[in-house]
C-alpha positions in Angstrom: 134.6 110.7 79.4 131.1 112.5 77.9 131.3 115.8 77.2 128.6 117.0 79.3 127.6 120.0 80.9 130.7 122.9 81.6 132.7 121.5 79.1 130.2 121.1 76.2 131.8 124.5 74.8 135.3 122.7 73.7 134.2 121.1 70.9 132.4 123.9 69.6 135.7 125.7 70.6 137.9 123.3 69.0 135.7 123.5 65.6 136.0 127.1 65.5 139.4 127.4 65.7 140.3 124.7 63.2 138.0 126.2 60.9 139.2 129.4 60.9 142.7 127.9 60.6 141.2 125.7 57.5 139.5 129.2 56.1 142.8 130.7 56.4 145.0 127.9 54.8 142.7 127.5 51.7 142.3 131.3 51.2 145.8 132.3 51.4 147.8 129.3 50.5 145.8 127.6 47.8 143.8 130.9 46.5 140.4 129.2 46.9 137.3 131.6 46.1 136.0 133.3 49.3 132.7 131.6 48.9 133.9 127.9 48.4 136.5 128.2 51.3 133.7 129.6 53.8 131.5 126.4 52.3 134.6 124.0 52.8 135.5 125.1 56.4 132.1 126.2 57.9 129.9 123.0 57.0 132.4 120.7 59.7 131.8 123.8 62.0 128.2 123.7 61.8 128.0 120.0 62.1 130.2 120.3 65.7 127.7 123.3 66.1 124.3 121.3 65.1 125.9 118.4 67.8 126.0 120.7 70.8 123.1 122.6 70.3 120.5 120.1 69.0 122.0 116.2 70.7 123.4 117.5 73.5 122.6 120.7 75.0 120.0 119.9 77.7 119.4 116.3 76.8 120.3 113.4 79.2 123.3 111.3 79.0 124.0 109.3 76.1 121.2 110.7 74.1 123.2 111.4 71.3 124.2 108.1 70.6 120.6 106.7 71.4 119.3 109.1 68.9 121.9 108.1 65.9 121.7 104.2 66.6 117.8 104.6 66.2 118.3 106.6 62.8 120.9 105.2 61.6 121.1 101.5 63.4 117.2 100.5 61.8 117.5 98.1 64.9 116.8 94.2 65.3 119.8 93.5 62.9 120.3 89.8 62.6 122.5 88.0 60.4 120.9 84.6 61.1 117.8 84.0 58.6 115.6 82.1 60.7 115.4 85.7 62.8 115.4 87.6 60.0 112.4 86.2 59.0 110.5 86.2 62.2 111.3 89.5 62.4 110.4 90.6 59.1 106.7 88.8 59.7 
């Protein structure tokens, strides 16, 4: 099931919630600096955040994933070496 559309908000709901939760537990249990718990419990926030807004917020289906094989994939992987090389020239 994508999250697409009405329900796009949970995730970011979800985040926020667990990284207030997270905020909370390292301020008061473990006595973590202010600064380093906000660090620590708003960067998986703003990565949930950066999802919504930037992949998935009025793109079209699947463009998320398309986007992260293409950056991250490098594409045309092959483990045989006769396509590697007629790939590679």
């Amino acid at each position: 099931m994508m999250m697409e559309g009405k329900r796009l908000y949970l995730p970011v709901l979800g985040a926020t919630v667990g990284a207030l939760g997270f905020f909370a537990l390292l301020t008061q249990a473990f006595n973590v600096h202010l600064a380093l718990a906000l660090l620590a419990a708003g960067l998986p926030w703003g990565c949930v955040l950066g999802w919504a807004l930037l992949l998935k917020q009025g793109r079209p289906s699947g463009f998320d994933i398309d986007f992260c094989q293409q950056l991250f994939g490098r594409g045309n992987f092959t483990r045989m070496p006769r396509e590697q090389r007629e790939l590679a020239g």
